[in-house]
Backbone as CSV, one residue per row, in Angstrom:
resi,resn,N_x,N_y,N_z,CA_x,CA_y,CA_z,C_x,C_y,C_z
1,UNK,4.536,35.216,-12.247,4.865,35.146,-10.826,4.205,33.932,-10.169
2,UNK,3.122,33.941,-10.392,1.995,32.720,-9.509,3.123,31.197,-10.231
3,UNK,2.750,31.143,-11.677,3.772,29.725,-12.089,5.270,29.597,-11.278
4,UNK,6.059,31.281,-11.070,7.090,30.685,-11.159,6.797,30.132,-9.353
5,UNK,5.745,30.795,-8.745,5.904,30.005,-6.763,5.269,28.889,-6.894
6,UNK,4.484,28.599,-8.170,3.919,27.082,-8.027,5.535,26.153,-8.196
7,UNK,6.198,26.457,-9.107,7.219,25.619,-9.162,8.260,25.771,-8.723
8,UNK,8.419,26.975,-7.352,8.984,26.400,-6.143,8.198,25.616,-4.951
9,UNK,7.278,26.254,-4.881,6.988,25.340,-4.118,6.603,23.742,-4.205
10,UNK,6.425,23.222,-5.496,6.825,21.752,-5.883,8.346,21.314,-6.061
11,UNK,8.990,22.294,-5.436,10.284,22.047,-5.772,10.725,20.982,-4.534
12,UNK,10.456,21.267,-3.270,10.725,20.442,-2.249,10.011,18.812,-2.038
13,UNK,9.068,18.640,-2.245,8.106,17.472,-2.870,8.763,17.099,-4.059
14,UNK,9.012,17.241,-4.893,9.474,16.399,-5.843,11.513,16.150,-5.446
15,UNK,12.128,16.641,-4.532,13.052,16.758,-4.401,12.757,15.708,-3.102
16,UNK,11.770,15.908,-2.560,12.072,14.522,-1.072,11.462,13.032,-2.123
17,UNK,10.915,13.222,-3.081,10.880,12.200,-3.682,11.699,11.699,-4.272
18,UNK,12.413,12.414,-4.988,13.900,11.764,-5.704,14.927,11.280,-4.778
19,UNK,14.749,11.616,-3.751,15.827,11.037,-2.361,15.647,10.358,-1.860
20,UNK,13.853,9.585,-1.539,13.682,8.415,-1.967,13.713,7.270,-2.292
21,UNK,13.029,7.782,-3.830,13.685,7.046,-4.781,15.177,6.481,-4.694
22,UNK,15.857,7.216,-4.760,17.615,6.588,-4.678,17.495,6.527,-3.503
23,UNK,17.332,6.164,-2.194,17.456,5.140,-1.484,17.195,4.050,-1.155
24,UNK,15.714,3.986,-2.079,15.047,2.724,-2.488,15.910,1.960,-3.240
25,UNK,16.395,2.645,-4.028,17.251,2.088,-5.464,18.643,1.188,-4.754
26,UNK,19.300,2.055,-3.822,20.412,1.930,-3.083,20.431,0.622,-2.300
27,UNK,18.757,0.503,-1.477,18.427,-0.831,-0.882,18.298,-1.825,-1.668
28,UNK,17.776,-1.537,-2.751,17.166,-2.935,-3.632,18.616,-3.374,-4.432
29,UNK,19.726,-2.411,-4.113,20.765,-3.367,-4.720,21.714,-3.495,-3.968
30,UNK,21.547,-2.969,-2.503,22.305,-3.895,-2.034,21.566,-5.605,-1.469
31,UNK,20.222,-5.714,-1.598,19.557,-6.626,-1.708,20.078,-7.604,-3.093
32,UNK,20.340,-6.906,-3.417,20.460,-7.868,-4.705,19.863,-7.906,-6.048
33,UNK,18.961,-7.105,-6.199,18.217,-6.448,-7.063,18.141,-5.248,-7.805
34,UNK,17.613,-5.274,-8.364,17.506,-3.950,-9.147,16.642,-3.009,-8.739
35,UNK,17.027,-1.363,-8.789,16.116,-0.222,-8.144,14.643,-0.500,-8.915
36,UNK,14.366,-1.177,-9.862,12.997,-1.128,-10.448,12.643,-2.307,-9.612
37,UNK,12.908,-2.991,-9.016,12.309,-3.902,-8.248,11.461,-3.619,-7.008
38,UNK,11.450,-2.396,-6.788,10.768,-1.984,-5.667,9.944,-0.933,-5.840
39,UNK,8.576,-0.825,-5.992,7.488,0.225,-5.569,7.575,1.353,-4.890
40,UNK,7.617,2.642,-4.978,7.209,3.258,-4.162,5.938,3.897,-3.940
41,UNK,5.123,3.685,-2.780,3.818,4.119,-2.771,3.691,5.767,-1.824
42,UNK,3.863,6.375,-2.850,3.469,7.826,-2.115,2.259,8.069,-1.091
43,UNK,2.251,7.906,-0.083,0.852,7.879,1.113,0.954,9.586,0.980
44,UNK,-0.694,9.809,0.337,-0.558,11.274,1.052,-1.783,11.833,2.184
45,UNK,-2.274,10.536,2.863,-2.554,10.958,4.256,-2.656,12.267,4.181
46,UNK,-4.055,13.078,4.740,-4.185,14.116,5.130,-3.713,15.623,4.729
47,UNK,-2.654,14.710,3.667,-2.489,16.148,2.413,-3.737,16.374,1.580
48,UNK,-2.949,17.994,0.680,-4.143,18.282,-0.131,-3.868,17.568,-1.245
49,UNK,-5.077,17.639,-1.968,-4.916,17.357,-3.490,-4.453,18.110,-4.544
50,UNK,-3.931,19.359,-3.927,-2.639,20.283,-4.725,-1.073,19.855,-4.383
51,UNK,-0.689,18.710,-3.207,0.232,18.497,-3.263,0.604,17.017,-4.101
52,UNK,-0.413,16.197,-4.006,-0.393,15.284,-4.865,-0.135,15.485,-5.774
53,UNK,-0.831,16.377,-6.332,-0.500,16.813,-8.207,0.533,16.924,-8.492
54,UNK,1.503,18.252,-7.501,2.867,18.414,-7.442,3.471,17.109,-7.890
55,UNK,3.397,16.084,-7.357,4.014,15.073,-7.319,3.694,14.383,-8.665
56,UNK,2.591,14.153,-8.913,2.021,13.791,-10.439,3.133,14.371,-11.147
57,UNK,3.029,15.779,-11.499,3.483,16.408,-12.112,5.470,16.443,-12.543
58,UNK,5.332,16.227,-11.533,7.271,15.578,-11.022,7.690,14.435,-11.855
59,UNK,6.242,13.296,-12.095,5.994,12.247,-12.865,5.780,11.137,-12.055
60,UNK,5.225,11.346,-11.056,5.205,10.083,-9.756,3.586,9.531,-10.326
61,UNK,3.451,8.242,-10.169,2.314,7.623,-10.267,1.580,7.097,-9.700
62,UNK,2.431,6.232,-8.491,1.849,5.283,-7.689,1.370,6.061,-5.828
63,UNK,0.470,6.046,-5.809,-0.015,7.236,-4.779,-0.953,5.806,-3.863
64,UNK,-1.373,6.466,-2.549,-2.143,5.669,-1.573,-2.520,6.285,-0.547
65,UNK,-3.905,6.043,-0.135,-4.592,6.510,0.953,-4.977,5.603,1.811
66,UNK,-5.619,5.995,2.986,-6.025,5.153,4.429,-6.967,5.324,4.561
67,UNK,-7.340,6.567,4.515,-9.151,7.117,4.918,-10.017,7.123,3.956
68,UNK,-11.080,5.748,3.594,-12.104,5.982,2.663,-12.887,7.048,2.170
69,UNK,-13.160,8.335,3.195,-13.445,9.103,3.469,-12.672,10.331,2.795
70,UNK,-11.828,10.295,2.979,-10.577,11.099,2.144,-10.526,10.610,0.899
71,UNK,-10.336,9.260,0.563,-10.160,9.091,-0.880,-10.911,9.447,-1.364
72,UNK,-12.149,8.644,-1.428,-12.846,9.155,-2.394,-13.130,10.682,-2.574
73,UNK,-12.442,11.585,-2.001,-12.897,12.919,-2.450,-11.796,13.115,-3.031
74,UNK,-10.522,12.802,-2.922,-9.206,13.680,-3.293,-9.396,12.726,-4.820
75,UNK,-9.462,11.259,-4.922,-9.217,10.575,-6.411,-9.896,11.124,-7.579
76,UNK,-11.281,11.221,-7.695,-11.616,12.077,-8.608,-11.105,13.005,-9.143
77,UNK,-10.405,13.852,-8.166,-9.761,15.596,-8.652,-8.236,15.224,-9.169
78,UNK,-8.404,13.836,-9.380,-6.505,14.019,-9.987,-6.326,12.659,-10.914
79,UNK,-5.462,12.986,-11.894,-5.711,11.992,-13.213,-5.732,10.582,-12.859
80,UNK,-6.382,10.391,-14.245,-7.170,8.621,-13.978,-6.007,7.997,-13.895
81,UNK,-4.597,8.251,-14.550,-3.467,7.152,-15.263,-2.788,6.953,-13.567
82,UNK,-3.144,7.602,-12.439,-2.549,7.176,-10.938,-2.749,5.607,-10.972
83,UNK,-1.687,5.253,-9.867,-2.180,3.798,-9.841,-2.054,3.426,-8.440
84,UNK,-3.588,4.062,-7.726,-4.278,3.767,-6.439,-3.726,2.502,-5.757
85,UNK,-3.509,2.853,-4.452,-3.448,1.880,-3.172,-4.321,1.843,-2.218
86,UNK,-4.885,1.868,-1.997,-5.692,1.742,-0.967,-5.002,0.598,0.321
87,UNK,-4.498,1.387,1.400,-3.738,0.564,2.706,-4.018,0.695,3.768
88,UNK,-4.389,-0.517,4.797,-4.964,-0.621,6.115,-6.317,-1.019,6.088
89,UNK,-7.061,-0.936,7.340,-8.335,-1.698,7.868,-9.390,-1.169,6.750
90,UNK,-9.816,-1.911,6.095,-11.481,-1.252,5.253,-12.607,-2.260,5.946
91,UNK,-13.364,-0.924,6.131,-14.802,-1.512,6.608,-15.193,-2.159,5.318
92,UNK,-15.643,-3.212,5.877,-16.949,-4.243,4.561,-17.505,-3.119,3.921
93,UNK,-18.519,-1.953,5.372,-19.788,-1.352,4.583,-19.341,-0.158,3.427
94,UNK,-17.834,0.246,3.019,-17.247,0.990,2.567,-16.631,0.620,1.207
95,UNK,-16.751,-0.797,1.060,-15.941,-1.306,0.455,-16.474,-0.708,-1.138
96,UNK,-18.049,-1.142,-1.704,-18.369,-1.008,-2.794,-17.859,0.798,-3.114
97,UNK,-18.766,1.968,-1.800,-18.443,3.277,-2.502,-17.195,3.671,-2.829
98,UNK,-16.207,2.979,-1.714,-14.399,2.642,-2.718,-14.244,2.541,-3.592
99,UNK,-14.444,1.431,-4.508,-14.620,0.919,-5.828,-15.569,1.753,-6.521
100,UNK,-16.262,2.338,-6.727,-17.140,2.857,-7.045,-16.698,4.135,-7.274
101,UNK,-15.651,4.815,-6.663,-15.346,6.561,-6.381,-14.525,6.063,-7.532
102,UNK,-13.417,4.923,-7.129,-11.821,5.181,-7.473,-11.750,3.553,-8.543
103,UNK,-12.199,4.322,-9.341,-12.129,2.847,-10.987,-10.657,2.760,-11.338
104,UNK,-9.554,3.678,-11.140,-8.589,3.299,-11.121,-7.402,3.098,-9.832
105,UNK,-8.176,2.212,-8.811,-8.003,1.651,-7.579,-7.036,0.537,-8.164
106,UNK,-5.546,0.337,-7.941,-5.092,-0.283,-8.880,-5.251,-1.915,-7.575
107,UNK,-4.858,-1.768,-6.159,-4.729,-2.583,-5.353,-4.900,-2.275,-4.016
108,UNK,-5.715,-3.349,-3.343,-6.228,-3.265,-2.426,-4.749,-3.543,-0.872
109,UNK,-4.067,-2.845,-0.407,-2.943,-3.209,1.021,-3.824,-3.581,1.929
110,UNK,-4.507,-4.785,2.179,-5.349,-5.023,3.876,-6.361,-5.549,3.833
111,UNK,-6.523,-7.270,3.395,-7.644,-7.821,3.377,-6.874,-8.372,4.643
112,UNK,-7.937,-8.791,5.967,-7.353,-8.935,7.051,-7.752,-10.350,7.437
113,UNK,-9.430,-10.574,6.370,-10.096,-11.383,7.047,-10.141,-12.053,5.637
114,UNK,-11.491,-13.061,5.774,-12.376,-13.701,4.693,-13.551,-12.655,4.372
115,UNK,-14.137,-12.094,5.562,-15.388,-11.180,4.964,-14.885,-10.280,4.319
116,UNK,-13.673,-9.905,4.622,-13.583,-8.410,3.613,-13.052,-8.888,2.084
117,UNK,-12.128,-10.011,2.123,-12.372,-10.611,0.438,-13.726,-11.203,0.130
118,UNK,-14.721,-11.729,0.650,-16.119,-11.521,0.243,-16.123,-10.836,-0.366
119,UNK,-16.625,-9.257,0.457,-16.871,-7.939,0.068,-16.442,-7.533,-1.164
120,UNK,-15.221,-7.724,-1.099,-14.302,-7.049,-2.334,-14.710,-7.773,-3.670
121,UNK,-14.911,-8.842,-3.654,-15.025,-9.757,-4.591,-16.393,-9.941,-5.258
122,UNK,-17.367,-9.507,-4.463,-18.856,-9.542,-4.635,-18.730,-8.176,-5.637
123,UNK,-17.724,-7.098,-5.035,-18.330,-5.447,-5.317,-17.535,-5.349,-6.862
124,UNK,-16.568,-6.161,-7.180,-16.088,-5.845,-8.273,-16.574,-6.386,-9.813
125,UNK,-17.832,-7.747,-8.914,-18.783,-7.980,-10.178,-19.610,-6.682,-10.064
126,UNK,-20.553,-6.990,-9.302,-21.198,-6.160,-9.100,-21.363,-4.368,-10.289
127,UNK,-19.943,-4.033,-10.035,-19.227,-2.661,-10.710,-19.040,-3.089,-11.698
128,UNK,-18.463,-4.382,-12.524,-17.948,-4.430,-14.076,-16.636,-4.498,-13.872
129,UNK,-15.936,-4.168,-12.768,-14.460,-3.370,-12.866,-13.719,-5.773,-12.966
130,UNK,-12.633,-4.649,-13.475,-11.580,-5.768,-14.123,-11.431,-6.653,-12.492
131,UNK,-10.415,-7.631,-12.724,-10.370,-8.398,-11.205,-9.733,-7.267,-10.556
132,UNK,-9.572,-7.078,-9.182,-8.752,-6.462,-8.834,-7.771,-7.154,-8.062
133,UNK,-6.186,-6.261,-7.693,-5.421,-7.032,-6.909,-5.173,-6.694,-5.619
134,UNK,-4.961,-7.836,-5.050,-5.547,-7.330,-3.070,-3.822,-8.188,-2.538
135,UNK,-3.560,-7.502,-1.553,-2.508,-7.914,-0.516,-3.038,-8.762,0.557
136,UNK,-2.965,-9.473,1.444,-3.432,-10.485,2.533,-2.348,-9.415,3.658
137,UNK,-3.424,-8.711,4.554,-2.496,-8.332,5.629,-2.241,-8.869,7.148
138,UNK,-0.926,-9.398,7.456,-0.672,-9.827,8.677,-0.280,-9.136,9.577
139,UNK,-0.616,-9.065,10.669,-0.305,-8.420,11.816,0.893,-9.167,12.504
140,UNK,1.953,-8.864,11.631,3.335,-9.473,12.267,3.953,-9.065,14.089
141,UNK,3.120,-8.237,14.233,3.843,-7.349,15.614,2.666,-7.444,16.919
142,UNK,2.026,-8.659,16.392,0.618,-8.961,17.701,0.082,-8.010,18.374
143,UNK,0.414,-6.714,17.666,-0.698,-5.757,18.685,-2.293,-5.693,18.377
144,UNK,-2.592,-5.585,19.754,-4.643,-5.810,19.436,-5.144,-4.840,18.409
145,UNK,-3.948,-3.491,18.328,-4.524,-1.964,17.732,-4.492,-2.577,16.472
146,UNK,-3.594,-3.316,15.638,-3.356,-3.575,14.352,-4.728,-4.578,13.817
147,UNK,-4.541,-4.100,12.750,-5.533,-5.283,11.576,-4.814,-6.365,11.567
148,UNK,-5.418,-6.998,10.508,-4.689,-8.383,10.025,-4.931,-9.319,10.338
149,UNK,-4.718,-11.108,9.676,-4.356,-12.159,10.309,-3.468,-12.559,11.031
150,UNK,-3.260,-13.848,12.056,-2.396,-13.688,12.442,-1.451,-14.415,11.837
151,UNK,-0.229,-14.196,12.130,0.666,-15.400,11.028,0.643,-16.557,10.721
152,UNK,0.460,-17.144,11.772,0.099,-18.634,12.070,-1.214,-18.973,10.818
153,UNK,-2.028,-17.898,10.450,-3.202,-18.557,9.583,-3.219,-17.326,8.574
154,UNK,-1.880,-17.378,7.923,-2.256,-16.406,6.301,-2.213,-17.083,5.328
155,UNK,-1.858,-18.772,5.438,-1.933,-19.604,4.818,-3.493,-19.933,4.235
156,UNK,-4.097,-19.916,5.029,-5.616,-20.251,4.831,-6.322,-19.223,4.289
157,UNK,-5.977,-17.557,5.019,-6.650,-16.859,4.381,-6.026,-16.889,2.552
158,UNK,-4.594,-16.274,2.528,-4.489,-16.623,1.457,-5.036,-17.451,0.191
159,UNK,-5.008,-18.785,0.661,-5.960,-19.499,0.053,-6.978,-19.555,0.103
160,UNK,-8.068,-18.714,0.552,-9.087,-18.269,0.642,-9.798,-17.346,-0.592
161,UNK,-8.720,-16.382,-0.433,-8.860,-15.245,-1.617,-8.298,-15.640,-2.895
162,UNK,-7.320,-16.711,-2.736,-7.113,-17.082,-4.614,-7.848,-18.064,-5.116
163,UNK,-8.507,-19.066,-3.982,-9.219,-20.066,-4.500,-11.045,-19.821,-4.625
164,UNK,-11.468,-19.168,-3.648,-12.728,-18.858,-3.271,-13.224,-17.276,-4.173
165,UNK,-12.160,-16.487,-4.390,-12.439,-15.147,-4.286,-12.121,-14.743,-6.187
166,UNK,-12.836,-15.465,-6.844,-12.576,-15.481,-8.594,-11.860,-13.990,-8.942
167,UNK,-12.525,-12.973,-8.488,-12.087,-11.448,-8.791,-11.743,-10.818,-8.128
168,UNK,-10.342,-11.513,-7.498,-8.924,-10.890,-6.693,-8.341,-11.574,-7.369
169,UNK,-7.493,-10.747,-7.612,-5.934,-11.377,-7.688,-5.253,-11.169,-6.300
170,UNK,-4.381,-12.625,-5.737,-3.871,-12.662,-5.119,-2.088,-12.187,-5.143
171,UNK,-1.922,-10.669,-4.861,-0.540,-10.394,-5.339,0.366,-10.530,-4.298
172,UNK,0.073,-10.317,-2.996,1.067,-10.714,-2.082,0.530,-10.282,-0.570
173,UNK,1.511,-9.982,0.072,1.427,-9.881,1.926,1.669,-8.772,2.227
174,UNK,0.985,-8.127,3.067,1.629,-6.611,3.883,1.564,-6.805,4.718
175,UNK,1.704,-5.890,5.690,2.370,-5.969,6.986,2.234,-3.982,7.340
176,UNK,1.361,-3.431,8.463,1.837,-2.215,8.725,3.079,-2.049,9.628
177,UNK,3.192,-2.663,10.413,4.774,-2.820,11.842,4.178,-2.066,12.501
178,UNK,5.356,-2.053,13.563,4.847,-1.553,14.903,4.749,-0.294,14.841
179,UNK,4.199,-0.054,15.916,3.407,1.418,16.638,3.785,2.624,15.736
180,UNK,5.285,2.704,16.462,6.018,3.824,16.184,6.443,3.908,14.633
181,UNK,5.986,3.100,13.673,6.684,2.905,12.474,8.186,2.809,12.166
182,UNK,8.769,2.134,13.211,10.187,1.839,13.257,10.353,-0.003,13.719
183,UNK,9.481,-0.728,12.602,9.435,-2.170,12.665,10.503,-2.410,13.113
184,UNK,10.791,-3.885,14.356,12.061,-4.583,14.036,11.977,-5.434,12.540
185,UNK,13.539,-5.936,13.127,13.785,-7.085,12.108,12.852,-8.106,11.877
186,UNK,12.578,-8.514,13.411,11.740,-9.659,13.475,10.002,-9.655,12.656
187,UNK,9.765,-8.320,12.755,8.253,-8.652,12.070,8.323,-8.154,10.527
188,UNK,9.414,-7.914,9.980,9.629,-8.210,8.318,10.207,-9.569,8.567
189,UNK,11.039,-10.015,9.085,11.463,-11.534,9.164,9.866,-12.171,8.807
190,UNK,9.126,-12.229,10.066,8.056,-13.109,9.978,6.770,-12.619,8.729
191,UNK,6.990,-11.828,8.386,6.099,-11.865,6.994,7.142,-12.261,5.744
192,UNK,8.521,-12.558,5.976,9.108,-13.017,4.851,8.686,-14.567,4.829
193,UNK,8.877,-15.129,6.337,8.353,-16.432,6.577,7.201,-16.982,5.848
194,UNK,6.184,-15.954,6.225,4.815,-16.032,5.588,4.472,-16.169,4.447
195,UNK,5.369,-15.496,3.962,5.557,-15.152,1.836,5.805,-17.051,1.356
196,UNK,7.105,-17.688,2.142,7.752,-18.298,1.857,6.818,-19.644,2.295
197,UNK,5.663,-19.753,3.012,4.650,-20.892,3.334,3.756,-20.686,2.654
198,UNK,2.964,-19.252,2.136,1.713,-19.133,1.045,2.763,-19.992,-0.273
199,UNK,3.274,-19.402,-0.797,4.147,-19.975,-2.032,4.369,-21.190,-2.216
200,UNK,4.553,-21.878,-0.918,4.720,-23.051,-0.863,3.215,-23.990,-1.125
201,UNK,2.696,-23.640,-0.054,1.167,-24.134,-0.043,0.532,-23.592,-1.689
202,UNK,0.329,-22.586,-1.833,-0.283,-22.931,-3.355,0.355,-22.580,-4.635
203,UNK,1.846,-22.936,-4.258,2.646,-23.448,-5.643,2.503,-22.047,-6.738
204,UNK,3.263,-21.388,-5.618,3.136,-19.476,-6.370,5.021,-19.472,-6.195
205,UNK,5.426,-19.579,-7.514,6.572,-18.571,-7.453,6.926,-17.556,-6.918
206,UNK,8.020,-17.307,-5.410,8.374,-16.456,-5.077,8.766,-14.884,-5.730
207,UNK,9.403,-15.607,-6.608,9.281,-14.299,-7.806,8.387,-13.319,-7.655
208,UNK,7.033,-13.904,-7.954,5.837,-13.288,-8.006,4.896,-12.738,-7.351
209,UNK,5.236,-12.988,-6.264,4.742,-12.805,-4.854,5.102,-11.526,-4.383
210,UNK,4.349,-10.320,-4.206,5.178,-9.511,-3.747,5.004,-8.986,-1.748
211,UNK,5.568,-8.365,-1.437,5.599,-7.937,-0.172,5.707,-6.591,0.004
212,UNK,4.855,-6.169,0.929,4.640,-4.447,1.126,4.782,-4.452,2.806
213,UNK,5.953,-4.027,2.774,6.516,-3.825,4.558,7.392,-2.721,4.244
214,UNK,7.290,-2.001,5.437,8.038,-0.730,5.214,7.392,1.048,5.413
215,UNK,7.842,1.888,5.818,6.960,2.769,6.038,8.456,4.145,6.032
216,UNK,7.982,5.384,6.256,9.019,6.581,6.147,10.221,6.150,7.040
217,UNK,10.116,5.468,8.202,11.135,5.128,8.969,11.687,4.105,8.694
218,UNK,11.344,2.949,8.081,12.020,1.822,8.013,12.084,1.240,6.490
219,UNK,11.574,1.908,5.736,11.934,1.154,4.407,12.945,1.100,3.659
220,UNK,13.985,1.216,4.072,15.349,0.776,3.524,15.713,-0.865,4.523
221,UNK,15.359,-0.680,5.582,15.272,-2.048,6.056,14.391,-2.883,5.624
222,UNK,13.386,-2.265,4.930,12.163,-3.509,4.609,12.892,-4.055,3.544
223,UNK,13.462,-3.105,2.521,13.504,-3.724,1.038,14.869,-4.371,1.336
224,UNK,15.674,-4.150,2.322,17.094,-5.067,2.375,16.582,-6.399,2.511
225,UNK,15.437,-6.704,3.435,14.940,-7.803,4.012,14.019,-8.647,2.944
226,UNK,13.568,-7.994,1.748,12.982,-8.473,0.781,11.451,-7.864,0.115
227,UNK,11.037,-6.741,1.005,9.809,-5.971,0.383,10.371,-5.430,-1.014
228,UNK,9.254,-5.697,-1.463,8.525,-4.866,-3.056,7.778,-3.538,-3.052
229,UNK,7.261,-3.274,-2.262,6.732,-2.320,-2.004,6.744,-1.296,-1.202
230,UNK,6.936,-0.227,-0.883,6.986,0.615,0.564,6.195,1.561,0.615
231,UNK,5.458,1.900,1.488,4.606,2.752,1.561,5.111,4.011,2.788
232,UNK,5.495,5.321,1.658,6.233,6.556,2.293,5.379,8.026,1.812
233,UNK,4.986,7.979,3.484,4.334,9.574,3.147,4.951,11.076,3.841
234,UNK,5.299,10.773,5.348,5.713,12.227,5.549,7.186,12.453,5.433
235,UNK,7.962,11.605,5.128,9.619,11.481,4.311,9.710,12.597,2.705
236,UNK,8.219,12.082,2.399,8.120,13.000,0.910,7.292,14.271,1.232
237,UNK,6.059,13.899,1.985,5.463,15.495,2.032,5.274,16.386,3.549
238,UNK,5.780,15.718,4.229,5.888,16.660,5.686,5.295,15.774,6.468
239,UNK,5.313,16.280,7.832,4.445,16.007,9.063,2.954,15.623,8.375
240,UNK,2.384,15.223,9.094,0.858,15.173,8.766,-0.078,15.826,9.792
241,UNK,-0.931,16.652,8.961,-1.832,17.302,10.359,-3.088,16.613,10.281
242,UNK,-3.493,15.772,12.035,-4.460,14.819,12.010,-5.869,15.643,12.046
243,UNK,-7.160,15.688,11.761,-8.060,15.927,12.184,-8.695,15.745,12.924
244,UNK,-9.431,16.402,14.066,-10.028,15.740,15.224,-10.521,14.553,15.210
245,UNK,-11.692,14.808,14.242,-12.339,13.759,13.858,-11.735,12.313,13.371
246,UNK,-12.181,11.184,13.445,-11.821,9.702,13.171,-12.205,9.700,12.237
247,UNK,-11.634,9.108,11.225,-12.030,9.115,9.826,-11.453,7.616,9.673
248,UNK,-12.268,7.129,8.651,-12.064,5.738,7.837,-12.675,5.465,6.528
């Protein structure tokens, strides 16, 4: 009895994931591409670590959190072979016990500045851990609330973190969008811009470059527009219930 309500109730979670999935798939070719061309990053924000599993278990891999605070408690309790995101503002002073909780932290969504690729780059000698790979995040939508550089200078940071920063890999650009998570056109436009001046400036194949824009509301528009990545959490596991408390 208990197995057969565990596997209804993973029945809806792994079913908003497969729907998804094929719409991801659906975007990336009418983009022009192929459905493996695009990431999906399961955000599970403020879920438990029994619904994650669900999802593990479904065969999903690529998972991501916001709250340092949260991660590191939920990553431990669920298999090493995940392949961690970590997305949005990280404090400097957070950065090492990050790395430190979550050894299979596959990539960093939100170096905003130069100090926080410092940070990152200092903590991953420091640990032993392999280079890691970090996104450069721009604040395409100029709000004060958002992280990021501003567009005008992701050129520099960029080149900051591939030239200065030995243990990052520089994999590409994110972007959270606006408020409501219903980006326009215009601020995936201007981080496509952005993609298309780092590449230029330090002689990186577009190819290779990837882009993480997109969120539960808009990522079929991100990946038409050219994201690699999307980061979708209450599309797959519900509403999210916030905690009083501020967490980071």
């Amino acid at each position: 009895m208990a197995a057969a309500a565990a596997e209804a109730s993973a029945a809806p979670v792994a079913a908003a994931m497969r729907a998804v999935l094929a719409r991801a798939g659906r975007a990336a070719e009418r983009s022009g591409r192929a459905a493996e061309a695009v990431r999906v990053v399961a955000i599970g924000k403020t879920k438990p670590v029994s619904l994650l599993r669900q999802l593990y278990d479904a065969g999903h891999r690529s998972f991501g959190e916001n709250y340092v605070q949260e991660f590191v408690t939920k990553a431990p309790q669920l298999p090493e072979d995940i392949r961690w995101h970590f997305v949005g503002h990280l404090q400097s002073n957070k950065v090492k016990s990050l790395l430190a909780a979550v050894p299979n932290l596959d990539m960093v969504e939100g170096v905003g500045n130069e100090k926080i690729a410092n940070h990152l780059d200092r903590a991953v000698v420091s640990l032993g851990r392999e280079p890691l790979k970090v996104m450069v995040q721009v604040n395409t939508s100029g709000e004060e609330s958002k992280s990021g550089i501003d567009p005008s200078k992701c050129v520099e940071l960029a080149k900051h973190v591939k030239l200065a920063c030995p243990n990052l890999i520089l994999s590409g650009l994110m972007t959270i969008g606006m408020k409501d998570y219903s980006s326009t056109p215009e601020n995936f436009k201007a981080l496509v811009n952005c993609k298309l001046e780092v590449c230029k400036a330090l002689g990186i194949p577009t190819e290779q470059f990837e882009l993480s824009m997109g969120m539960s509301g808009d990522f079929e528009q991100a990946i038409e527009l050219g994201s690699t990545n999307v980061r979708v959490g209450s599309t797959i596991f519900g509403p999210r219930e916030y905690p009083n408390q501020k967490q980071n």
